[in-house]
N, C-alpha and C positions, 0 to 999 in steps of 0.2 A: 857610690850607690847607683844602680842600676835605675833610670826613669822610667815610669809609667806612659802607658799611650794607650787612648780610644781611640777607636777607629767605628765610627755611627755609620753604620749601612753596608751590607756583605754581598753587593755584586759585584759586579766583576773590578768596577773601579776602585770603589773599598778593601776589596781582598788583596788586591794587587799593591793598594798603597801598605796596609797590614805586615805584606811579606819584605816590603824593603825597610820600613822601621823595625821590622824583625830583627833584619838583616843585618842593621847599623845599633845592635847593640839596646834597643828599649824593648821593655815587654809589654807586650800590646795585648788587651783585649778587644776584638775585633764584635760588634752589639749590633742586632738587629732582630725585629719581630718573628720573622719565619727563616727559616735552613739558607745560607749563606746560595745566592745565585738564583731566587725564585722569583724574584719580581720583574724586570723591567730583562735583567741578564738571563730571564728565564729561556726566551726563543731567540728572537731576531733572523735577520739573513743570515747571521752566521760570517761573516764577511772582516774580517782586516783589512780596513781598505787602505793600502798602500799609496792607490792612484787618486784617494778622494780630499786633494791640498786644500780645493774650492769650497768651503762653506754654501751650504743651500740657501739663497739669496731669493728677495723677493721681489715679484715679478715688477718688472718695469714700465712693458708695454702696455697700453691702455688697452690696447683686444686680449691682450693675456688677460688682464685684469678683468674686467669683464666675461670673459670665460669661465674664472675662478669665480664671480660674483653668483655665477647660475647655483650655483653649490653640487653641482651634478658628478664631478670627475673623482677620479681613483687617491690620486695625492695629496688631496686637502677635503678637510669638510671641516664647517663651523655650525653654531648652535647660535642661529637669530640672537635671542634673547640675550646672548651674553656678550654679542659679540660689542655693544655701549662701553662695557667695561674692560674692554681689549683696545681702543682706539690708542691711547697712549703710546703701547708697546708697539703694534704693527705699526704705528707714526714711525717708529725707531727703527726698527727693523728693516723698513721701506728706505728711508733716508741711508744706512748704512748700505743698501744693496746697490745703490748708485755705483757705474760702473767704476770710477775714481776710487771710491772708497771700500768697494768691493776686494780689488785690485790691492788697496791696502792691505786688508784686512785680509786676504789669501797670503801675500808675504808675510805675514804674522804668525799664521796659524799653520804652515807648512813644514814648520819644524817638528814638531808633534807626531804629522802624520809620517813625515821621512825618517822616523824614528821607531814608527810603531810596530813592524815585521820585527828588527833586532830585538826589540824590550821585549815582544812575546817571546821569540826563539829563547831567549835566557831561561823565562819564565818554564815553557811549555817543557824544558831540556831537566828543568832543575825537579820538575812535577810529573816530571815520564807521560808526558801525555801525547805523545808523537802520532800515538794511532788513532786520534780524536782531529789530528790534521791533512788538508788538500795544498798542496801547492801546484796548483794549473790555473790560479787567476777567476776570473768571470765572464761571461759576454752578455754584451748591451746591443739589442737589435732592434730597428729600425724600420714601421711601414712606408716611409716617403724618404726621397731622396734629398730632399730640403732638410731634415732632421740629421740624416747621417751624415751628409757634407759640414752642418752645423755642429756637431759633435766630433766630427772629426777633425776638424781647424781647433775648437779648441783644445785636442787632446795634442795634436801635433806643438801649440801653443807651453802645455804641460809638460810637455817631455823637455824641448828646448829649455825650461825655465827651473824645473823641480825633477826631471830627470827619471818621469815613471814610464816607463815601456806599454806598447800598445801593436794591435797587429788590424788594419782594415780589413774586415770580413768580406767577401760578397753572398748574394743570394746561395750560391753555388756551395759557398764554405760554410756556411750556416745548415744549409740542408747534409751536410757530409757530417760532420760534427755533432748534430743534432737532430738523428734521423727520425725521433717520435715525433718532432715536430713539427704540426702543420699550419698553413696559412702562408700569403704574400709577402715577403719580407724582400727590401732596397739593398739590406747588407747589416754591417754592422761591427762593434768595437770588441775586439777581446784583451781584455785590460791584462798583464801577465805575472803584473808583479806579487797582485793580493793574495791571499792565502784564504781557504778556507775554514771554518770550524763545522763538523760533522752535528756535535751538539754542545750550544751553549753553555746550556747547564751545566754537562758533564766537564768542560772546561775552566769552569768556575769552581766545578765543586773540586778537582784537579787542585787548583791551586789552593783553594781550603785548604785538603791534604798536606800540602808541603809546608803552607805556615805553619800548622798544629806541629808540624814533625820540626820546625827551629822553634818551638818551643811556645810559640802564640796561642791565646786559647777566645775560641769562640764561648758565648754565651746569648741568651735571648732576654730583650731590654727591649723599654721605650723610648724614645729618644726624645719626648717630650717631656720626660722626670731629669736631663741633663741643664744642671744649673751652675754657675761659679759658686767654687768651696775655699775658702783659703785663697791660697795664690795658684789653684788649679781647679780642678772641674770633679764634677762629682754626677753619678748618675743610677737609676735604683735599676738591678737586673734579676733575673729567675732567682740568682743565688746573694741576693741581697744587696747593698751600697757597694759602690766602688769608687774609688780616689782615681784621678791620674795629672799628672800638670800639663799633659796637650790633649788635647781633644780635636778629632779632623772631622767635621759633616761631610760625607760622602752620601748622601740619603736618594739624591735624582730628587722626580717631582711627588708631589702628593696629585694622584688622579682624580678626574670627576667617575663617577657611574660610566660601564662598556657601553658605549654605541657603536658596533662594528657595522656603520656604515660602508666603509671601505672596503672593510674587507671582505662584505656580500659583491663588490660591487669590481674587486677585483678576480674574485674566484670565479663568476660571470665569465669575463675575460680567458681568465685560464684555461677555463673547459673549453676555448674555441682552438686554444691551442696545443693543448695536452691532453693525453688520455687519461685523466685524471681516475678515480675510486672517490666511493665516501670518504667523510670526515672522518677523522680517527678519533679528535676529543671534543668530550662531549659539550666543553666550552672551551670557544676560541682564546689564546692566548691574546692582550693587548698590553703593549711594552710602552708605558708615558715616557716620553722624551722631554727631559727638560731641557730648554730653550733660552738664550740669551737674545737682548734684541742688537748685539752686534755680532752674534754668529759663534762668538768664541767662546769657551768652558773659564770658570769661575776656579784658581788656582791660585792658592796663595793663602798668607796670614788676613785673620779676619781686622779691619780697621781698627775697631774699638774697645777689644778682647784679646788680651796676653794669654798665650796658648790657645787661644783657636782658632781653626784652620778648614779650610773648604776646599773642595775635590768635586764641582759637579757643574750642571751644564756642558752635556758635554752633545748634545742635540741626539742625532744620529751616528753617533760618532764614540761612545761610551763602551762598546765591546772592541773596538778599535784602537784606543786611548789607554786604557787602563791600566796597564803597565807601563806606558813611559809617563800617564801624570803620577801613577804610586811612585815613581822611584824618582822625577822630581819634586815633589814633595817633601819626602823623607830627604830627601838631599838638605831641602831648603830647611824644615824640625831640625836638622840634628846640627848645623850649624855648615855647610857643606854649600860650596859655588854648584847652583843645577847646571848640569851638564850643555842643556841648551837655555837659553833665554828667554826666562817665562814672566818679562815684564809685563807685556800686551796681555796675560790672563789675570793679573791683579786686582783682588775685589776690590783697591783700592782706585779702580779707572769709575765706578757708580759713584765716589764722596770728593771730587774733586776738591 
């Protein structure tokens, strides 16, 4: 008899895990509020980061810190009042960034990312979405000289150790390469290996297409009506109750209300260096990133609960991921050794 499988949450991570339990023989309904790809996989950079092994780690040095304290910059902002009830986490987060355990925790998490160009090409090959992709990388540019020698020791650092290609820019290369753009620039990194995505969404919704076509079917659900039934899970959707014996949370974060502070504050920015136009939508897109406080995405059987299973946490890193945590996952469901070593993401490291 053919097993049942949910799959809670249809962006890019959920669809991806969808299509490899497909793949291995369960039939999978794949559940979620809105059209598979709208929420968090709606925009983003667009980015496979090949070269990104390093988890974003929190700052260390006490003038950094202090810097971030003013609340003023482009890559962080906090909300005073709430931030009482965040002490715990950032305690965590902070202690984990410690150079030692940083260093850890990138050996950990560098399987995933050295993994993620191959699990998309499968993906993007089996879903014809070839013309939704870039392959020339990224560049990272630099107004001071102290930053770009800084980034460039530790890329040189990366290569030596995880094997991602890089090319040092100067002012010179930058201006040839990227002639609209203007401003003082020391040089900078072009990273080679990453790919790009044209549009997220349409990426997302790509591979929708090809699970539906092995035979998976989407539906729209709560995921708050999912409860234990029997010796499996049960959950109410458009088209009524459905049964299945796994169940995977792939949901990301629940967000508070838009503050695009940032993004006022980096578009600012922007226009000093591009020739920018109007805004095109009439509301900004804002993608929650759910976050772990040791940097790593949550992978694995759920502690306390026979058939169920979580896919999330995956920071900045969730359109990146997505297809090598679906298909190990689905490895680990259907009774199969993962291909790579996904001890270090087990929810089972929070219940010691």
């Amino acid at each position: 008899m053919t097993k049942n499988a949910i799959v809670l949450g249809a962006g890019i991570v959920g669809v991806s895990t969808a299509i490899h339990l497909q793949r291995r023989g369960r039939q999978v309904t794949l559940i979620d509020r809105k059209d598979p790809g709208n929420e968090t996989s709606f925009g983003n950079a667009g980015l496979i980061q090949r070269e990104g092994v390093a988890p974003y780690g929190f700052p260390q040095q006490l003038g950094l810190l202090l810097r971030y304290a003013l609340n003023n910059r482009i890559d962080a902002h906090y909300h005073l009042r709430t931030l009482p009830s965040q002490i715990a986490f950032l305690a965590r987060y902070w202690w984990n960034s410690n150079a030692r355990r940083h260093a850890i925790i990138t050996r950990a998490y560098a399987p995933l990312i050295e993994n993620s160009i191959a699990e998309h090409k499968d993906l993007i090959e089996a879903s014809q979405a070839e013309g939704l992709i870039r392959k020339d990388g990224w560049i990272k540019i630099f107004r001071t000289e102290a930053k770009r020698d800084q980034a460039l020791a530790e890329a040189a650092l990366w290569q030596n150790e995880f094997g991602v290609e890089y090319d040092s820019l100067t002012s010179a290369d930058i201006a040839r390469m990227e002639p609209d753009m203007t401003g003082d620039f020391a040089g900078g990194i072009h990273w080679r290996d990453p790919w790009s995505v044209l549009d997220p969404h349409a990426l997302t919704s790509a591979y929708r297409r090809y699970f539906e076509s092995l035979g998976g079917r989407f539906v729209t659900g709560d995921a708050a009506s999912l409860g234990p039934f029997g010796s499996g899970w049960k959950i109410m959707t458009a088209e009524g109750p459905l049964e299945a014996e796994d169940a995977v949370i792939a949901l990301g974060p629940w967000a508070a209300p838009k503050t695009p502070v940032q993004l006022d504050r980096a578009e600012a920015v922007a226009r000093t260096i591009f020739p920018l136009g109007g805004r095109l939508d009439p509301e900004p897109w804002m993608g929650a990133r759910p976050c772990t406080p040791d940097m790593m995405p949550v992978i694995g059987k759920a502690p306390r609960h026979q058939g169920l299973w979580f896919a999330f946490g995956h920071a900045h890193h969730g359109l990146t991921l997505g297809p090598v945590t679906g298909r190990v996952l689905a490895e680990l469901i259907t009774g199969e050794t993962p291909f790579i070593d996904i001890a270090a993401y087990s929810p089972q490291r929070f219940n010691p």
